[in-house]
C-alpha positions in Angstrom: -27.6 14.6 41.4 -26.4 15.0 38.1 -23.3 12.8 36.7 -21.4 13.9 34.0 -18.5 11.7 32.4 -16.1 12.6 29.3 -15.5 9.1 27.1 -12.6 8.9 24.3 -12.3 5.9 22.2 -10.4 5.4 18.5 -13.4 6.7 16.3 -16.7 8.6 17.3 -18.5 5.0 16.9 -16.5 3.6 20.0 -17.3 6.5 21.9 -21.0 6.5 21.5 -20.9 2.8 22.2 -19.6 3.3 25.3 -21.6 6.0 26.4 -24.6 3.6 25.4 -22.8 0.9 27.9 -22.1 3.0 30.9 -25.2 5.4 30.8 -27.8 4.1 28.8 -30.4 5.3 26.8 -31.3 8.3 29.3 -27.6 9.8 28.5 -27.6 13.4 27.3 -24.7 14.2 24.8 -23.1 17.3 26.0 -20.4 17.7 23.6 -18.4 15.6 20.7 -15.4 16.4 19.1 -12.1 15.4 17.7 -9.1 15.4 19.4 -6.4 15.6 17.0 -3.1 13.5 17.1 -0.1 14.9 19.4 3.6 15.8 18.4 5.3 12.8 20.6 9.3 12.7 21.4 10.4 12.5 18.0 9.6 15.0 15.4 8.3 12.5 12.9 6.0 10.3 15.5 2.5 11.5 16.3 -0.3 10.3 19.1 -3.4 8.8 17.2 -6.4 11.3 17.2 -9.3 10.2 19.4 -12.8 11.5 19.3 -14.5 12.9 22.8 -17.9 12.7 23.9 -19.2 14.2 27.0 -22.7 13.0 28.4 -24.7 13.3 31.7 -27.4 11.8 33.5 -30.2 13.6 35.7 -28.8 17.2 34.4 -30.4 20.1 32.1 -28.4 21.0 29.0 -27.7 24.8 29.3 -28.2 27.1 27.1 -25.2 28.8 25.3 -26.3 31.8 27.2 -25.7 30.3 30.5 -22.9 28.3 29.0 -20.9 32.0 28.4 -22.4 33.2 32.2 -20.9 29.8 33.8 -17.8 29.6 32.3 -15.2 31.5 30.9 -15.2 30.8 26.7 -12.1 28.2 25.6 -10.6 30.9 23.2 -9.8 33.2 26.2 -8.3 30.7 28.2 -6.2 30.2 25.3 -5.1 33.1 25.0 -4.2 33.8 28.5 -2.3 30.3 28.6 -0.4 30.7 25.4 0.3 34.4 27.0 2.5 32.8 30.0 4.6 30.7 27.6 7.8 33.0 28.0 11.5 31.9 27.1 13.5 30.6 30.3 15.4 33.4 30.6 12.1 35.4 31.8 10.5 33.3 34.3 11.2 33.8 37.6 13.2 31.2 40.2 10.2 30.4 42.4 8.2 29.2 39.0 10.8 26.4 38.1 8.8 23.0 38.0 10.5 20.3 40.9 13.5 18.8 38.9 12.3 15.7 37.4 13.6 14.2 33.7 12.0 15.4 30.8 11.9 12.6 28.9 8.6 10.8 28.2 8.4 7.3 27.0 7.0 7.1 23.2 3.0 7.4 23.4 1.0 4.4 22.7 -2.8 4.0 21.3 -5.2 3.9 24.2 -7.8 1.4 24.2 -11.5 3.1 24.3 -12.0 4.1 28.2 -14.4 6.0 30.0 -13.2 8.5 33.1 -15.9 10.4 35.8 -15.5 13.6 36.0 -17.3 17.1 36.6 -16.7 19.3 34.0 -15.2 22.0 35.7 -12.6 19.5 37.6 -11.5 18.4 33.9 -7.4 19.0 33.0 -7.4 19.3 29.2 -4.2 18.2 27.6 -2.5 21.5 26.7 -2.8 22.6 30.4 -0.3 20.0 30.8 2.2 20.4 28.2 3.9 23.5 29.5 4.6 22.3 32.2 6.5 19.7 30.0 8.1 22.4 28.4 9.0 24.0 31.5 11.3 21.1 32.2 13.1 21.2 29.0 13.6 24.7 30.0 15.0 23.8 33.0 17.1 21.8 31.5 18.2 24.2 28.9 19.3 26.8 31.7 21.5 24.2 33.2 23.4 23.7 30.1 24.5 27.9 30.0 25.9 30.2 29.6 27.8 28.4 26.7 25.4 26.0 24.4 27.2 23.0 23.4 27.4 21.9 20.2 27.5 18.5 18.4 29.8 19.5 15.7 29.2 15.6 14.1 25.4 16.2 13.9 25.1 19.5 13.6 22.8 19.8 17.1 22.5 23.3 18.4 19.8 23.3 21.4 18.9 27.3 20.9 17.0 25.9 17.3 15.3 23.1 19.3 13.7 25.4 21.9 12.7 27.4 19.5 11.6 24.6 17.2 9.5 23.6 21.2 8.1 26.7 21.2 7.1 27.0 17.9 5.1 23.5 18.1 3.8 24.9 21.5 2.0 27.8 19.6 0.9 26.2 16.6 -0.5 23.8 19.2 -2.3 26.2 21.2 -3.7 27.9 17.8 -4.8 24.6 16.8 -6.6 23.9 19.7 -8.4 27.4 19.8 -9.4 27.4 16.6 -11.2 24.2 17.0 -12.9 24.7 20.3 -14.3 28.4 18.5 -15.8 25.9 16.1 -17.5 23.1 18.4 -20.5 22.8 18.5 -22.3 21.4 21.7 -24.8 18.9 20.1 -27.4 18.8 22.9 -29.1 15.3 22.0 -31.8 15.2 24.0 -32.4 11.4 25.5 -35.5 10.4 23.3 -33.4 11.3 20.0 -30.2 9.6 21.3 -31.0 6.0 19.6 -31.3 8.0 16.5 -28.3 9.8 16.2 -26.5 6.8 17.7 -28.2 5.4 14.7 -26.8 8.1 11.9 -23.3 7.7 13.5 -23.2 3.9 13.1 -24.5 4.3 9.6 -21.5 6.0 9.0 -23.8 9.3 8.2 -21.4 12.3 8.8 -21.5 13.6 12.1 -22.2 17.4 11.2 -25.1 16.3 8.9 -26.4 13.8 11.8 -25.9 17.2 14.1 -28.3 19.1 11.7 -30.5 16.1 10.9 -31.5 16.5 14.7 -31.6 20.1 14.8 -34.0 20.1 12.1 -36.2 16.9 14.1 -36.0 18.7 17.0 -37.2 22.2 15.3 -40.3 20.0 13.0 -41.4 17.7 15.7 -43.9 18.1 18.7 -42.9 16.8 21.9 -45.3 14.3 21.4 -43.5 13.3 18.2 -40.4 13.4 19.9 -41.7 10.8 23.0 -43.3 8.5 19.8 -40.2 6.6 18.3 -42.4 5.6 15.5 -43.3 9.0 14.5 -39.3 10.3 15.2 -38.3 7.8 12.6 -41.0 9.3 10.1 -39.8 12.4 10.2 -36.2 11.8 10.2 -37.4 9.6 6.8 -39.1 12.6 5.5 -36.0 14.7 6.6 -33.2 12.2 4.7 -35.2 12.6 1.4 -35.4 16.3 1.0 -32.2 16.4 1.5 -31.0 13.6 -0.9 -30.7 14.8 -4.5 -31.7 12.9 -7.6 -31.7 12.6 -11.3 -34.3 11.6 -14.2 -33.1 8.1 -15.4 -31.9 8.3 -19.0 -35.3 8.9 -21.5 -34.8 8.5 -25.1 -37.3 10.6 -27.1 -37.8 8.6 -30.8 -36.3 10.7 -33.8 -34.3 12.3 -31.6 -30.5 10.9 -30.7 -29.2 11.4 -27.2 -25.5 10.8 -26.3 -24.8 9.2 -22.9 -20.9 8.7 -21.8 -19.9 6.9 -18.5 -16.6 8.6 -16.9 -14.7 7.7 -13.4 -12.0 5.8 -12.4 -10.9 2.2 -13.2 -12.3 -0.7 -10.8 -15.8 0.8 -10.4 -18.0 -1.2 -12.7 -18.3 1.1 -15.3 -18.5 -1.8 -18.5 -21.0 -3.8 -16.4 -23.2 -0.6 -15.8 -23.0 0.1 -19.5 -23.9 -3.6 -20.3 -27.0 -3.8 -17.9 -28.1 -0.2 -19.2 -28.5 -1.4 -22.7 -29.9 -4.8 -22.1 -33.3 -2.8 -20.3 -33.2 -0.4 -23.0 -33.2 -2.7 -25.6 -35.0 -5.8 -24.5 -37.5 -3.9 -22.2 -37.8 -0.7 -24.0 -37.0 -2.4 -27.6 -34.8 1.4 -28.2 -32.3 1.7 -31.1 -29.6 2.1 -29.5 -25.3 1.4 -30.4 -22.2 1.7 -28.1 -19.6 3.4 -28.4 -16.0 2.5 -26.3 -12.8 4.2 -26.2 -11.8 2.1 -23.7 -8.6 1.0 -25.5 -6.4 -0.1 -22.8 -8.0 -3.0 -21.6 -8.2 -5.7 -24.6 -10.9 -7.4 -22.1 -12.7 -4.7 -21.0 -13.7 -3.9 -24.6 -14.2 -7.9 -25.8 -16.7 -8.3 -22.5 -19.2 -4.9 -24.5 -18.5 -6.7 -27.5 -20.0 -10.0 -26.7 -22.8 -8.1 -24.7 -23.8 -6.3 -27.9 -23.6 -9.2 -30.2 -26.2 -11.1 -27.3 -28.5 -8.1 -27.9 -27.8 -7.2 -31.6 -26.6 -3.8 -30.9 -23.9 -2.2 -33.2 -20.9 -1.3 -31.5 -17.5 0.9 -32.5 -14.7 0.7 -30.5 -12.5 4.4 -30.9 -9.3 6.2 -29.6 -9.6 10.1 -31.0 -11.9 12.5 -31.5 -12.1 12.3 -34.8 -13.0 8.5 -34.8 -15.4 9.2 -32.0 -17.2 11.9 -34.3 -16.9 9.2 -37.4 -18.3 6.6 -35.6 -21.4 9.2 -34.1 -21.9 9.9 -37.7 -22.4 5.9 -38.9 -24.7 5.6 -36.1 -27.5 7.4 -38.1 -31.3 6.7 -36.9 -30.5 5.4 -33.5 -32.4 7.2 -30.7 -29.5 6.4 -27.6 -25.9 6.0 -27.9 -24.1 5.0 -24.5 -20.3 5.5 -24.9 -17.9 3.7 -22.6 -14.7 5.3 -21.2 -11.5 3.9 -20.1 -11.1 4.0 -16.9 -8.7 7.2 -15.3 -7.0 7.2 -12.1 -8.0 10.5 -10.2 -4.1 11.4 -10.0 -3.5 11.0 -13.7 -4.2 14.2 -14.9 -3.3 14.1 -18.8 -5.4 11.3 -18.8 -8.2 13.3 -17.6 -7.5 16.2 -19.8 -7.6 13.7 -22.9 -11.3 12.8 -21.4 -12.1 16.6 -21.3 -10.6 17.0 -25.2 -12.5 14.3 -26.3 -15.8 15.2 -25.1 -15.3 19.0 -26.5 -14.8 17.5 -30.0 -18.4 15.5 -30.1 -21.4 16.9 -28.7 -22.4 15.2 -25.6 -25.7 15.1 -24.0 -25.1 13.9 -20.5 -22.2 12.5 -18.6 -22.9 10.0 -15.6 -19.6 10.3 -13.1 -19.8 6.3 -12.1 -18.1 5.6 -8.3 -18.2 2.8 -5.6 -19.7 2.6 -3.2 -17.2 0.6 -2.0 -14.7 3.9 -1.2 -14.9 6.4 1.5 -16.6 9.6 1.3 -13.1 11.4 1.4 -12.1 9.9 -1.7 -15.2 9.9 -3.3 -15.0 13.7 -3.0 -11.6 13.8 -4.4 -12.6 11.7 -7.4 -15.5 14.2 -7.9 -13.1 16.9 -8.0 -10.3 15.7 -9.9 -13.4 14.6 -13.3 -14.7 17.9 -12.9 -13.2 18.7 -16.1 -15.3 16.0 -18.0 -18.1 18.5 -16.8 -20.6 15.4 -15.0 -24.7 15.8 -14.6 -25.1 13.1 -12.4 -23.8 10.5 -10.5 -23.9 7.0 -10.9 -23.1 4.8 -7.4 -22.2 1.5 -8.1 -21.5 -1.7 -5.8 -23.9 -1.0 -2.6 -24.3 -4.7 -2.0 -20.5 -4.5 -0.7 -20.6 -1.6 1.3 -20.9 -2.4 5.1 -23.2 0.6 5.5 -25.7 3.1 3.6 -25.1 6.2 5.9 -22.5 7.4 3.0 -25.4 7.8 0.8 -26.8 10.8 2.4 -22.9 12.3 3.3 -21.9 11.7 -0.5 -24.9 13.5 -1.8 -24.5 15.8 0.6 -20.7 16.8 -0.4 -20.3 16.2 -4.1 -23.0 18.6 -5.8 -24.1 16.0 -8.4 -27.4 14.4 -8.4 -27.7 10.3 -8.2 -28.9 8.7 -11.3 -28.7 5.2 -10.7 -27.8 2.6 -8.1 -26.5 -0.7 -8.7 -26.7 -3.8 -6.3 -24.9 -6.4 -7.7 -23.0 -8.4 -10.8 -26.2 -9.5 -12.6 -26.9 -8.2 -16.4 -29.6 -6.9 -16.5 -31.8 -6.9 -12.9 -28.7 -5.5 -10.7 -29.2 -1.8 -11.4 -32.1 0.3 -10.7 -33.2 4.6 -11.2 -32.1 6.6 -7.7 -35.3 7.1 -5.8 -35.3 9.6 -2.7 -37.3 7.6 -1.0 -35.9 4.7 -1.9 -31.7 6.2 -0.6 -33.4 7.3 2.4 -34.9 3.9 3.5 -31.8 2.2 2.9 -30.0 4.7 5.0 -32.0 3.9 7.7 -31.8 0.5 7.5 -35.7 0.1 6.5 -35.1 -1.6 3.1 -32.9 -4.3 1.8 -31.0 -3.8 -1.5 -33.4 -7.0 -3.2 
């Protein structure tokens, strides 16, 4: 006998621990998604979202072809609910809801609960809400056939139902367009650790969605009943997919130009620093530094008393023109690593100076340095916002204070930019090391330490 159960908790993480609780290992995911927050009582409050999991025990997952033979799709249903929202004035007597209040007491967080169910018996939410509206309807009609006003605040109830209705639709549209775009995941029980696994890593959930897609498509069943072998793959799977960059190579006779952009905070001086100790006192390179980090007095007296430990030369600039100057005095050096002040994503004239200043000198590569440290969401909008200093690569900086290494794979993923280097800590020069594949994918999975 199959038994199928619908859990919501606070974040997709909850949820999955739950299922794990109530159903086990031998749980099939049915369906994940995220329920977004609710307009409550007052126009400016909201419900927090949730995220939904279905799973079942002792059931076959159908296929979508029998999924459209069994039911009828969401979008239609809809449709043919939004179609019975009418004003008051249309509906009939008989169809009046019993007389109860409409008012509803403000919405609090739920705590993460699971529910039993069969799918079919399920009530989603916007089945019940117009039946909510029906009552403000009701309402409405009683106050005919002249609206009052509120002269002192300007109230006029004909606006709110519209404003009701209006919220009612946008609701509805909201809802359809995001049950067009679910996708059932159809985690079968021997690859539920793993994608249990991805989601607790903090891995996005549509790349752990593909991630098994792609397992499921490589592997024999054999592979599939072999955790051992599962994990392999997935290993094998997390590398292609992770994109790097050649570590900086200095060619003798031949000067290369390395600048460091992103935004304040992220390390960016100390990454400099520990670059040029291994280039010069491993590689023995002649190399100089260049800063036009001007706004912090310490930033720039911490490079200068790195380069005076490892006898490089170092200018310090604020234009273009003493940017090229300096460039020029630094004749017969192979690297020159330039520092930049740090910009906050939202400052754009600041960014635009970074953009003019580059133009004015050639440039041979430019490392976007972030933490680790951030979400992915604002790791993506610093990306965007310093695409205008025209980046090759990316460096990540601060992993040994992230919680997680799932973000590794979803950042390299969304920002188009390969990964250069990785750094794991405040020491000059051993904390910083070239991006491996391998090596990201490992730590993703929790299979190597950062040292």
């Amino acid at each position: 006998m199959s038994d199928v159960r619908t859990f919501k908790a606070a974040s997709m993480q909850e949820a999955l621990q739950l299922v794990r609780e109530e159903m086990g290992s031998e749980a099939v995911i049915l369906q994940t998604k995220q329920v977004p927050g609710r307009k409550g009582l007052l126009p400016w409050t909201r419900t927090p979202e949730e995220f939904e999991i279905t799973a079942g025990l002792g059931i076959k997952v159908r296929t979508p072809a029998a999924v459209q033979n069994g039911r009828r799709p969401a979008s239609s249903t809809l449709q043919h609910r939004a179609s019975n929202l009418q004003p008051a004035g249309h509906r009939t007597q008989s169809a009046a809801p019993p007389e109860t209040s409409y008012r509803e007491t403000p919405p609090e967080r739920q705590t993460p609960t699971a529910r039993r169910t069969t799918l079919p018996e399920q009530t989603p939410d916007y089945e019940r809400r117009p039946q909510t509206q029906s009552r403000f309807e009701q309402r409405f009609q009683e106050t005919r056939p002249e609206p009052k006003r509120d002269t002192r605040r300007g109230y006029d109830p004909t606006e709110e139902f519209a404003e009701k209705l209006n919220a009612i639709q946008e609701m509805l549209e909201s809802l359809d367009r995001r049950t067009r775009n679910q996708r059932s995941t159809d985690v079968p029980p021997e690859l539920f650790q793993i994608y249990t696994d991805l989601i607790d890593a903090e891995v996005d959930e549509s790349i752990a969605h593909e991630l098994i897609t792609k397992l499921k498509e490589h592997a024999t069943p054999e592979q599939l009943k072999d955790s051992q072998a599962s994990q392999s793959l997935l290993a094998a799977l997390i590398e292609s997919q992770v994109a790097c960059a050649s570590p900086i190579r200095p060619v003798t006779g031949e000067r290369k130009v390395v600048a460091l952009v992103g935004p304040t905070g992220v390390g960016k001086t100390t990454t400099i620093a520990k670059l040029a100790a291994n280039f010069r006192l491993r590689d023995n390179i002649k190399m100089g530094l260049v800063t036009v980090d001007t706004y912090r007095i310490a930033a720039v007296e911490q490079l200068r008393t790195y380069a005076e430990i490892i006898d490089l030369p170092m200018k310090v600039v604020s234009t273009p023109r003493e940017m090229q100057q300096a460039l020029d005095e630094m004749v017969g050096l192979d690297l020159i690593l330039i520092d930049t002040a740090g910009r906050s994503p939202s400052d754009d004239l600041k960014i635009q100076e970074l953009e003019s200043l580059f133009r004015e000198v050639p440039i041979d590569e430019v490392a976007l340095v972030m933490s680790m440290t951030s979400s992915v969401r604002s790791l993506e909008a610093i990306a965007e916002r310093f695409k205008v200093a025209r980046p090759t690569s990316m460096i990540l900086t601060k992993l040994d204070e992230a919680p997680v290494m799932g973000s590794l794979l979803t950042l390299s993923q969304k920002v188009k930019l390969p990964v250069q280097y990785l750094t794991t800590g405040q020491d000059v020069p051993d904390d910083i090391e070239p991006a491996n594949a391998a090596r990201i994918s490992r730590l993703v999975l929790g299979e190597d330490r950062l040292r």
